[in-house]
FIVEX-431399 format. One record per residue (C-alpha): residue in one letter; x, y negated, z. Coordinates in pm, whole numbers, always signed. Each point is the difference from the previous one (the first is absolute). Layout:
BEGIN
+---------+--------+--------+--------+
! residuo !      u !      v !      w !
+---------+--------+--------+--------+
!       A !      X !      Y !      Z !
...
+---------+--------+--------+--------+
//
This chain:
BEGIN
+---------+--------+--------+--------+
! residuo !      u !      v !      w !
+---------+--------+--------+--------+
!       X !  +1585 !  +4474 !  -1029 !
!       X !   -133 !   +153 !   +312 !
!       X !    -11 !   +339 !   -177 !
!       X !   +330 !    -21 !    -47 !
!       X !    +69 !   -151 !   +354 !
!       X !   -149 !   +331 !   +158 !
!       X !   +145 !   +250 !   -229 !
!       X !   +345 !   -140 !    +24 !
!       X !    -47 !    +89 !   +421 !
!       X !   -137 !   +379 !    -78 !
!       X !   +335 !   +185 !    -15 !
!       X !    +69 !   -176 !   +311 !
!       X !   -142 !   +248 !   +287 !
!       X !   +123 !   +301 !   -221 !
!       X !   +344 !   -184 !    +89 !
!       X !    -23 !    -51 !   +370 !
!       X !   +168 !   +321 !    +99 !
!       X !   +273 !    -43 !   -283 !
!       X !    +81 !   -395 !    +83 !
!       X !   +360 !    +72 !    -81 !
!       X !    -43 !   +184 !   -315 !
!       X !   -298 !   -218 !    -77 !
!       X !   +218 !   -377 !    +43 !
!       X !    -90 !    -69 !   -363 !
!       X !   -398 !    +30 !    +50 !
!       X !    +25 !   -239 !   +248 !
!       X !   +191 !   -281 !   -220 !
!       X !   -236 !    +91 !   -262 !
!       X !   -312 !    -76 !   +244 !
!       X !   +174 !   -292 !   +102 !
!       X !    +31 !   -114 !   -370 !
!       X !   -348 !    +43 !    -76 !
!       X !    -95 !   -167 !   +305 !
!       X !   +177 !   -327 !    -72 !
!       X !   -114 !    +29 !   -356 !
!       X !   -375 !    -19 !    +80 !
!       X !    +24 !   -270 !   +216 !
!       X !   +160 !   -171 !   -309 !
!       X !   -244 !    +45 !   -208 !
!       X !   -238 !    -97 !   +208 !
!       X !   +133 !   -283 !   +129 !
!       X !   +127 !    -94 !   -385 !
!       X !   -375 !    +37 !   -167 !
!       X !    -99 !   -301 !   -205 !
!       X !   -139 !   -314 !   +197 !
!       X !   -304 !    -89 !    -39 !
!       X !    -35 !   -265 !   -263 !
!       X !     +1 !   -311 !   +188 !
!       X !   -323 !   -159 !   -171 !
!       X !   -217 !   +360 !    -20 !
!       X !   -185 !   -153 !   +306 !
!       X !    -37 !   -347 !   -159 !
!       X !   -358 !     +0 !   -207 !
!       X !   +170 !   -328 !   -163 !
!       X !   -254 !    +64 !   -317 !
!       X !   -307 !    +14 !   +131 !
!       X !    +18 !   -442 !   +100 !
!       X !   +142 !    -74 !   -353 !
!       X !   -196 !    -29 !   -295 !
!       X !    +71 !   +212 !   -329 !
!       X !    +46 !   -285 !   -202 !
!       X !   +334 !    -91 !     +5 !
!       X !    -53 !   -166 !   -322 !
!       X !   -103 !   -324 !   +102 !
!       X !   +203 !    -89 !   +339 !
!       X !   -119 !   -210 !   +191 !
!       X !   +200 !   -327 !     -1 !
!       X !     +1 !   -293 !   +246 !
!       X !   -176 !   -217 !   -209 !
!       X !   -233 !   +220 !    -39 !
!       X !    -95 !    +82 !   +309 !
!       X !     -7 !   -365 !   +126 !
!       X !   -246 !    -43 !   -331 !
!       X !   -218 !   +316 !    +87 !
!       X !     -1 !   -138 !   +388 !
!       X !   -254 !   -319 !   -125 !
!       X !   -249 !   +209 !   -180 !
!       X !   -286 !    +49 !   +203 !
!       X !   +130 !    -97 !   +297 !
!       X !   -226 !    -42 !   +297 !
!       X !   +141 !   -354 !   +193 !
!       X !    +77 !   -143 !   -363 !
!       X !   -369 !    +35 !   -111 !
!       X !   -115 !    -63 !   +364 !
!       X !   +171 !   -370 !    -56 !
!       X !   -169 !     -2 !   -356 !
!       X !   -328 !    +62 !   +170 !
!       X !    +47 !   -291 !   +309 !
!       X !    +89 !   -258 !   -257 !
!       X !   -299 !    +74 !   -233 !
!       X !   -176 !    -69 !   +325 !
!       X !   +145 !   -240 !   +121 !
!       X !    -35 !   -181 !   -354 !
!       X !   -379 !    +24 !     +5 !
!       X !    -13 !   -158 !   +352 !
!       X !   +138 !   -265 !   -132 !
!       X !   -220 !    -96 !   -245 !
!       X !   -289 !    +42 !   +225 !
!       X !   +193 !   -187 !   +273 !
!       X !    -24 !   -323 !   -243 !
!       X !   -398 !    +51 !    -17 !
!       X !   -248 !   -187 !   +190 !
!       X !   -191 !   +228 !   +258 !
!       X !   -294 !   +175 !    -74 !
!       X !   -346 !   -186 !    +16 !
!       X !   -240 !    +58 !   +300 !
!       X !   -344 !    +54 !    -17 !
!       X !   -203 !    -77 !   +313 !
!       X !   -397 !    +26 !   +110 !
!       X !   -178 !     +6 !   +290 !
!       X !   -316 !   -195 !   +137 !
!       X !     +3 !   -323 !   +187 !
!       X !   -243 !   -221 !   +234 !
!       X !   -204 !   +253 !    +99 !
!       X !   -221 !   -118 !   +314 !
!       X !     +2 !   +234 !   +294 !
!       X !   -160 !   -187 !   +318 !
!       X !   -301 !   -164 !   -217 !
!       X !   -363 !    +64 !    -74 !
!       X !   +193 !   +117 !   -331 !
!       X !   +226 !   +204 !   +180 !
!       X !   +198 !   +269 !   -224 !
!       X !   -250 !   -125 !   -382 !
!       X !   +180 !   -104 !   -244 !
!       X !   -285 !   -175 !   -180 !
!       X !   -122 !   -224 !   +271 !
!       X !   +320 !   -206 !    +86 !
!       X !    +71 !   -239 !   -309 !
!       X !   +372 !    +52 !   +135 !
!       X !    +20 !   +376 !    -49 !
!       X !   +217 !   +118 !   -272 !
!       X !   +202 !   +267 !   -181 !
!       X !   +301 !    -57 !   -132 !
!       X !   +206 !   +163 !   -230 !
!       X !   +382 !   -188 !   -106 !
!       X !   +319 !    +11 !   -209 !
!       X !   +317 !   -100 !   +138 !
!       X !   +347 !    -31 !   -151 !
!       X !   +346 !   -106 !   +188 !
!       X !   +258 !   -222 !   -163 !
!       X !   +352 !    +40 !    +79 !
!       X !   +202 !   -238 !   -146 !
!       X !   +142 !   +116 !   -365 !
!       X !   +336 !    -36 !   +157 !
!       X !    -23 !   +241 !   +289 !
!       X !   -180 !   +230 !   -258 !
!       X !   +331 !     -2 !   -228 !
!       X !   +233 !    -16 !   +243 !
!       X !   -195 !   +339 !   +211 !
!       X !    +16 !   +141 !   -390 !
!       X !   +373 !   -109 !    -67 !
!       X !    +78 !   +207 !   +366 !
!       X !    -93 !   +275 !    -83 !
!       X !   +138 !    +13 !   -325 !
!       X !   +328 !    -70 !   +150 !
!       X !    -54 !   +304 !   +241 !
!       X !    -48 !   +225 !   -365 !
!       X !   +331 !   -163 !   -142 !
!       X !   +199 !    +82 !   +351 !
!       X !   -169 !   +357 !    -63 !
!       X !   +118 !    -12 !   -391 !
!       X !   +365 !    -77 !   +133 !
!       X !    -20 !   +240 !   +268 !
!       X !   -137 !   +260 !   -260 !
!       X !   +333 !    -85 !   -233 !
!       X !   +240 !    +74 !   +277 !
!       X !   -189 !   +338 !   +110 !
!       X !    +68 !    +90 !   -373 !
!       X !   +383 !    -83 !    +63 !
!       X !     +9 !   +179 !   +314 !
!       X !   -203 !   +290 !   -156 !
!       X !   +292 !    +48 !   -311 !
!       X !   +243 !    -44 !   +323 !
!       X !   -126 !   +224 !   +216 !
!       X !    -39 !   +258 !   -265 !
!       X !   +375 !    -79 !   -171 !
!       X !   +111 !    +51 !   +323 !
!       X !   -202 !   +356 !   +115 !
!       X !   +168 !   +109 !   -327 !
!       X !   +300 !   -114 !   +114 !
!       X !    -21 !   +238 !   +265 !
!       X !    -77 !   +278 !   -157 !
!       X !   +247 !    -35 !   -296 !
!       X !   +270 !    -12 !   +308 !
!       X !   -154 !   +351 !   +185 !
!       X !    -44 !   +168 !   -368 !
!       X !   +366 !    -78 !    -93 !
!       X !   +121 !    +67 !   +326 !
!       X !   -170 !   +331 !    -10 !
!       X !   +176 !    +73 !   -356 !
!       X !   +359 !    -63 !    +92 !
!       X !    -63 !   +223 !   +360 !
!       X !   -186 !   +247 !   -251 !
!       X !   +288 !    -10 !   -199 !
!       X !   +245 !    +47 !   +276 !
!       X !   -201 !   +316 !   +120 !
!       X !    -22 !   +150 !   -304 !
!       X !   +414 !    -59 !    -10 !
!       X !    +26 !   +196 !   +304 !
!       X !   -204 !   +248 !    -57 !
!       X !   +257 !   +107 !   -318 !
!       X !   +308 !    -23 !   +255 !
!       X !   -170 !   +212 !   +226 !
!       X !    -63 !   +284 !   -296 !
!       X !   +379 !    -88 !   -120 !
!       X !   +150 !    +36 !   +349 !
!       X !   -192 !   +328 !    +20 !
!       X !   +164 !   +146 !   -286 !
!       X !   +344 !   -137 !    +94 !
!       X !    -56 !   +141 !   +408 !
!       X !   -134 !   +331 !   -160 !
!       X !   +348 !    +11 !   -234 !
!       X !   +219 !   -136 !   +334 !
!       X !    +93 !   -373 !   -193 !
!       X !   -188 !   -228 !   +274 !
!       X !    -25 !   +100 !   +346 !
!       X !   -315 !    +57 !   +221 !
!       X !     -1 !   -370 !   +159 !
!       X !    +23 !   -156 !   -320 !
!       X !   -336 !   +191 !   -100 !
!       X !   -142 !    -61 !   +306 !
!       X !    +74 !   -378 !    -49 !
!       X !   -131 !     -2 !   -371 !
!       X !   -339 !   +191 !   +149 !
!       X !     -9 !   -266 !   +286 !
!       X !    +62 !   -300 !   -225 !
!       X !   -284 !   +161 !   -244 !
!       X !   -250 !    -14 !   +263 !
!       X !    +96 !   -349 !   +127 !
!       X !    -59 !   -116 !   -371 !
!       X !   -362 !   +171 !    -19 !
!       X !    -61 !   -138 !   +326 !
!       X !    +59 !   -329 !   -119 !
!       X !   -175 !    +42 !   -316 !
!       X !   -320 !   +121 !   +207 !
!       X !    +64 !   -334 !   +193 !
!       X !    +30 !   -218 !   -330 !
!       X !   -337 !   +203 !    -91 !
!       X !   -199 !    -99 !   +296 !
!       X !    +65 !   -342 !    -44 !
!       X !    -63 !    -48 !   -427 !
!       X !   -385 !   +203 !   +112 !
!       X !    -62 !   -316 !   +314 !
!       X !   +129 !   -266 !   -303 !
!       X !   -201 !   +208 !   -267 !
!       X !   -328 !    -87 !   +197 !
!       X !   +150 !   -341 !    +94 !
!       X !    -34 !    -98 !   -362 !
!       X !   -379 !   +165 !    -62 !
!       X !   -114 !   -219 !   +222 !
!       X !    +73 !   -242 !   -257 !
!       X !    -74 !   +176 !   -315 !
!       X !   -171 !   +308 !    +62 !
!       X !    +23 !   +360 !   -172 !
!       X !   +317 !   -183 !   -188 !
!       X !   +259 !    +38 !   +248 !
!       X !    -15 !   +354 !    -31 !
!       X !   +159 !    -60 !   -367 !
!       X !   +403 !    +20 !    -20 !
!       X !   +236 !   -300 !    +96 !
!       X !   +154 !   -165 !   -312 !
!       X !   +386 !    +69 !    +36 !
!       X !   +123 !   -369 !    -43 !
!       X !    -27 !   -271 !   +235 !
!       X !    -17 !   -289 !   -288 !
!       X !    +55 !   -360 !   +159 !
!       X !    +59 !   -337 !   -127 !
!       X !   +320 !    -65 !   -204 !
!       X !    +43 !   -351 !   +170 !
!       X !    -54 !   -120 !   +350 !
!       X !   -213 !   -350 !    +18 !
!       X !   +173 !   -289 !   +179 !
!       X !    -85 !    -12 !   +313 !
!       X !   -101 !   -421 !    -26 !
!       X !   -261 !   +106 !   -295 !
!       X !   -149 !   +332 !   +271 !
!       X !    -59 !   -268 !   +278 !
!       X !   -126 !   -250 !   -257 !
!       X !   -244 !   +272 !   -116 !
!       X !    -75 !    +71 !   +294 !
!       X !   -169 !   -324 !    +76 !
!       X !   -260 !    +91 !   -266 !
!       X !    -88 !   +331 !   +186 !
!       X !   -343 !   +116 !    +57 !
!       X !    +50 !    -22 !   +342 !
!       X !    +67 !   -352 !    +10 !
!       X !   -296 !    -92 !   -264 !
!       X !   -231 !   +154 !   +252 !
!       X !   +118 !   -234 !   +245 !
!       X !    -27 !   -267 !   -248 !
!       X !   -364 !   +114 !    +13 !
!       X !    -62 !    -25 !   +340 !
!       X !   +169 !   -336 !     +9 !
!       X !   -209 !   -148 !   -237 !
!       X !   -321 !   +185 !   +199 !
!       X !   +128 !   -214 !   +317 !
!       X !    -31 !   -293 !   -214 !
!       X !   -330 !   +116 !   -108 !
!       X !    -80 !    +18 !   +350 !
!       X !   +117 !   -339 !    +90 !
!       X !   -220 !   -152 !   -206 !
!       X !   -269 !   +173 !    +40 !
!       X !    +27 !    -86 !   +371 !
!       X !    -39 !   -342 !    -94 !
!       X !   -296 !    +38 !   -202 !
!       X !   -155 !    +96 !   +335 !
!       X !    +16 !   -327 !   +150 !
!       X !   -267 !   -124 !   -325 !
!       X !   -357 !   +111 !    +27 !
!       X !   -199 !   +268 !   -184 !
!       X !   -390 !    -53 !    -61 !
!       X !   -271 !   +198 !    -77 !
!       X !   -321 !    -73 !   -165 !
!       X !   -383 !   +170 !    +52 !
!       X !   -291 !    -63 !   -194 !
!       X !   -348 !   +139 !   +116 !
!       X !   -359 !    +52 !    -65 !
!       X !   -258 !     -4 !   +289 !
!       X !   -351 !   +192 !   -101 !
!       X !   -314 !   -112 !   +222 !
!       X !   -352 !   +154 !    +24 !
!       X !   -264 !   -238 !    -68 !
!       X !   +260 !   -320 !     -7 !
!       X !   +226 !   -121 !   -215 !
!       X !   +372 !   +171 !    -91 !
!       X !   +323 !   -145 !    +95 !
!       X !   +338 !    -24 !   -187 !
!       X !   +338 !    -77 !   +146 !
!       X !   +366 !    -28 !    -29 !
!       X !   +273 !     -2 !   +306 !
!       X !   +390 !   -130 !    -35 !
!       X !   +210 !   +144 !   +273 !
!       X !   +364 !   -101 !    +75 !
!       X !   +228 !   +112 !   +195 !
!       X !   +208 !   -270 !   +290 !
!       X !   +336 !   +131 !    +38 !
!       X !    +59 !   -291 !   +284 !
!       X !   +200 !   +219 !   +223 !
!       X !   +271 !   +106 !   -158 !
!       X !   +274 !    -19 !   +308 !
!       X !    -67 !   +407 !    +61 !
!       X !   -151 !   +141 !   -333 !
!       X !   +157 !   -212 !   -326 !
!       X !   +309 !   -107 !   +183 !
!       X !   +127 !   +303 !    +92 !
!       X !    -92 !   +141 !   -320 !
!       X !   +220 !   -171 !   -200 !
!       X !   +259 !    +59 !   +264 !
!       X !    -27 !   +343 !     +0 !
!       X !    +24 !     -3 !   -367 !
!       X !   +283 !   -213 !    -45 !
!       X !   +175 !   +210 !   +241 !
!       X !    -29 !   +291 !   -208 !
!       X !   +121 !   -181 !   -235 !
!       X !   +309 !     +1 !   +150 !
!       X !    +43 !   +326 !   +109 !
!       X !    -42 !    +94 !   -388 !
!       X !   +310 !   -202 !    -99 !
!       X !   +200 !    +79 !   +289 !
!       X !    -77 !   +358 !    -78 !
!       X !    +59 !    -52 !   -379 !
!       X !   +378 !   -103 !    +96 !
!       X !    +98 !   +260 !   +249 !
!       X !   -102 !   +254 !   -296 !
!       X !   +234 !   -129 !   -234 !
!       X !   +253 !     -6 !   +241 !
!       X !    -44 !   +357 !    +38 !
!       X !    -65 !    +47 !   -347 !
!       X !   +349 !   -137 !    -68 !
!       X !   +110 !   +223 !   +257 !
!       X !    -71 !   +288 !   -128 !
!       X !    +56 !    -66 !   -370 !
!       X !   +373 !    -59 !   +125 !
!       X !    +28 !   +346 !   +242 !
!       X !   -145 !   +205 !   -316 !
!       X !   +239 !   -208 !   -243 !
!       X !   +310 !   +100 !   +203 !
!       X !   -100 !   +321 !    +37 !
!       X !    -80 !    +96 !   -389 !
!       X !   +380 !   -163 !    -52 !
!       X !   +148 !   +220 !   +319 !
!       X !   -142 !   +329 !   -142 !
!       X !    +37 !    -86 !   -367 !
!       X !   +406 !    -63 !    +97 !
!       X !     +0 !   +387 !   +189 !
!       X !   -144 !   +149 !   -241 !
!       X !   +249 !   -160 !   -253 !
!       X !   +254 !   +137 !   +217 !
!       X !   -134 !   +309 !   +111 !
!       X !     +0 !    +51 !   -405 !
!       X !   +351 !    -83 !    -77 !
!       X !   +204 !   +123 !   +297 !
!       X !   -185 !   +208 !   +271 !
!       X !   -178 !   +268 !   -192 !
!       X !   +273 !    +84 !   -276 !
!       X !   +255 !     +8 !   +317 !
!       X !   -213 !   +259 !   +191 !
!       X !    -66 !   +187 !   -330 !
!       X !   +321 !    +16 !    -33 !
!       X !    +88 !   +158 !   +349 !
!       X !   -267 !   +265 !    -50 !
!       X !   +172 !    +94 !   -320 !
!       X !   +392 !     -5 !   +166 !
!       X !   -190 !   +176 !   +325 !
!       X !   -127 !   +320 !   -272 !
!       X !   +315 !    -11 !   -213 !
!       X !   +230 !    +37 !   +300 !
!       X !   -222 !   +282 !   +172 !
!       X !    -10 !   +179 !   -311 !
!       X !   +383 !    -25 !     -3 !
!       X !    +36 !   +135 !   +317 !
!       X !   +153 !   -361 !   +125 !
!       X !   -303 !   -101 !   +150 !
!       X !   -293 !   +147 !   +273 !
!       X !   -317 !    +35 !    -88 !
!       X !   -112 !   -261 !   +306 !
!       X !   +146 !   -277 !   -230 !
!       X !   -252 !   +108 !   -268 !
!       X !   -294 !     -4 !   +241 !
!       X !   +114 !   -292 !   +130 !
!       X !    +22 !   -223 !   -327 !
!       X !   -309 !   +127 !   -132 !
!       X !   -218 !   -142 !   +287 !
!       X !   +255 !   -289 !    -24 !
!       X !   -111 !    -39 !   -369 !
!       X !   -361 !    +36 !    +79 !
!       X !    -17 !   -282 !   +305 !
!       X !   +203 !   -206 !   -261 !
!       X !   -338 !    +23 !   -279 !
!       X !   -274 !    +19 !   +273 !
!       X !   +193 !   -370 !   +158 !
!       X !    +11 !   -120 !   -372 !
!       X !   -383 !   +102 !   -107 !
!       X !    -93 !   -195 !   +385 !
!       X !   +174 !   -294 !   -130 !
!       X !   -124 !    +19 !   -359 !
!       X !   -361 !    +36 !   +150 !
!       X !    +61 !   -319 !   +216 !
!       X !   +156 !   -237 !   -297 !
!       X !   -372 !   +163 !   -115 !
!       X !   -207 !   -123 !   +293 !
!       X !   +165 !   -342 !     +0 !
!       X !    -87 !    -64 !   -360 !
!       X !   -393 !    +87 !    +67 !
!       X !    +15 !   -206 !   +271 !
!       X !   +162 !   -297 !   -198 !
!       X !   -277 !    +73 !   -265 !
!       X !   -252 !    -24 !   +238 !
!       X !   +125 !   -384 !    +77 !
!       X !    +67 !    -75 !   -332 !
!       X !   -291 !   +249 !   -204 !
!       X !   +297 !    +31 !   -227 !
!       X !    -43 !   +375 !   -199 !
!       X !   +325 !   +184 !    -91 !
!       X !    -96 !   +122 !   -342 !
!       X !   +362 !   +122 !    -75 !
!       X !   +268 !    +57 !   +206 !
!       X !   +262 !   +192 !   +104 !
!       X !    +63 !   +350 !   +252 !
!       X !   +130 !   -133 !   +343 !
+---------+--------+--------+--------+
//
């Protein structure tokens, strides 16, 4: 094109002494002139994804998609703070059983009597009362405080065991939900790609149409505009599914990098609301409080096992040069006479525990209920837009994108009014995949309360 540019302008100094004869080289210079600007201005548009390395995050094999449910599954394989909890309650469960054993034996020696300010000073044959001694000792807490010290700590690995079943819930949550996120970007991303791609094909048809002098220049300009605006976007929608991509491999790994299933499958039927906040009352979250309840109790009486006395028993043998060897046995009790500062406030400390583990157990399921009922109302709220979004909303602006094209191909209509009702169209899906992905998030949420598992279901 610039070969032509300059060799349409090389008659032109040939003609500057012969401008009146020569009025026809100069239209024709003109001509050119505008003509390569044209074509220039008119070349193709870039594609509006060539800068977009979409393929190199998502896995070749589209076969299997990955689904929800199975990314909530893959999410509890191997997963660090799930087998963490495994690992503290196999502890805890050992302590336990040695908690509820009596202490370790001691053995003891040494050497006793020996004279130091006598003619036998520092001998050990001459005094009769010079001895070694060498003993075994054993304490004896009472069997009681040796179950109940065994039954605490067993209590601590069932709180853990509870507290292990609701990391598994939140786990499948927290996963159901990451996917959540990026099944919203990816789909997003399609219907902007879509869009682009849309524009891009105006833009080539407008060209042909401007070249042939059936559209003018500003309604190419505005189809080129609106083409960029719509990769723009689409580079937007692809900069957020990449963030939510690695969102969900924090979960499950290499497997987020596989493609999004297509449907968003939930539940057919919506549980009453009375049987979520009954279930509710069963959660793991409230059995580990259950736990620690019965651990205050634990406590309580284990506090009052303090104001009885341990003993302890010793049995020795005494060895003497040149005089006869001793045996003995010792019995030693303990006096737990002032209780007023030690046993007293004990139990009082324990008992007020106590409380605080109740009180604590019924603000929960107040905010349990709480919550059940914000995520019930908001599954029904979304579930009803969708429904309407469905029946009404979408058709109607499907419908004005199709009148918008059939009048501007009729020459009744502008081409703004196309442009217009296409992004129209496309704010109308993006509002109805948001609320789609919400119904969505409520429903994991509810699960979560309820460990309910939507097995079939139905597309929001």
């Amino acid at each position: 094109m610039s070969r032509s540019f300059v060799g349409a302008w090389a008659p032109w100094p040939r003609c500057r002494q012969q401008r009146a004869v020569c009025g026809p080289c100069f239209a024709f210079g003109l001509m050119c002139i505008l003509a390569a600007a044209t074509a220039l201005a008119g070349s193709d548009p870039p594609a509006p994804f060539a800068y977009l390395i979409h393929a190199d995050v998502v896995s070749a094999d589209t076969a299997t998609p990955l689904t929800m449910e199975e990314a909530a599954r893959l999410a509890a394989v191997d997963q660090p703070l799930l087998t963490g909890r495994q690992a503290k309650i196999q502890a805890e469960e050992q302590q336990a059983i040695a908690a509820a054993q009596l202490p370790d034996p001691q053995l003891s020696g040494g050497l006793k009597e020996l004279p130091i300010d006598t003619p036998e000073a520092f001998s050990t044959r001459r005094d009769n009362f010079t001895e070694f001694t060498i003993g075994l000792s054993q304490e004896f807490p009472r069997s009681e405080k040796r179950r109940l010290q065994g039954a605490r700590k067993q209590l601590d690995a069932d709180a853990d065991r509870a507290a292990l079943d609701n990391e598994q819930r939140m786990v499948r949550r927290d996963a159901s939900l990451a996917w959540l996120d990026l099944y919203e970007t990816e789909q997003g991303l399609k219907l902007a790609q879509g869009l682009a791609d849309e524009a891009t094909l105006r833009v080539q048809s407008l060209e042909k149409d401007y070249s042939n002098g059936k559209a003018s220049q500003a309604d190419w300009f505005a189809a080129k505009t609106d083409a960029g605006l719509a990769a723009d976007k689409a580079h937007d929608w692809l900069h957020h599914e990449l963030r939510m991509r690695e969102g969900l491999a924090r979960w499950i790994g290499d497997d987020a990098r596989r493609s999004i299933a297509e449907s968003l499958m939930m539940p057919s039927t919506l549980t009453p609301l009375p049987g979520l906040i009954a279930s509710a009352d069963h959660h793991p979250v409230i059995g580990n409080l259950d736990k620690q309840i019965e651990a205050s109790a634990t406590e309580v009486a284990l506090a009052r096992q303090s104001y009885k006395p341990d003993y302890s028993v010793e049995v020795y043998y005494a060895y003497r040069r040149d005089f006869a060897d001793f045996v003995g046995i010792q019995l030693k009790v303990g006096l737990p006479y002032f209780t007023k500062n030690r046993q007293d406030r004990g139990v009082e400390a324990a008992l007020q525990q106590s409380h605080a583990s109740e009180d604590r157990k019924r603000d929960l399921l107040h905010e349990l209920h709480t919550q059940i009922s914000q995520d019930y109302v908001d599954r029904r709220h979304f579930q009803k837009r969708v429904a309407d979004f469905d029946a009404s909303i979408i058709p109607d602006a499907q419908h004005r994108v199709d009148a918008a094209r059939s009048g501007y191909q009729s020459g009744r209509g502008s081409f703004d009014a196309v442009l217009l009702a296409r992004r129209s169209l496309l704010d109308v899906q993006l509002q109805r995949l948001a609320l789609a992905v919400e119904s969505a998030r409520a429903q994991v949420r509810l699960d979560y309360w309820s460990a309910s598992q939507a097995s079939s279901g139905e597309s929001p």
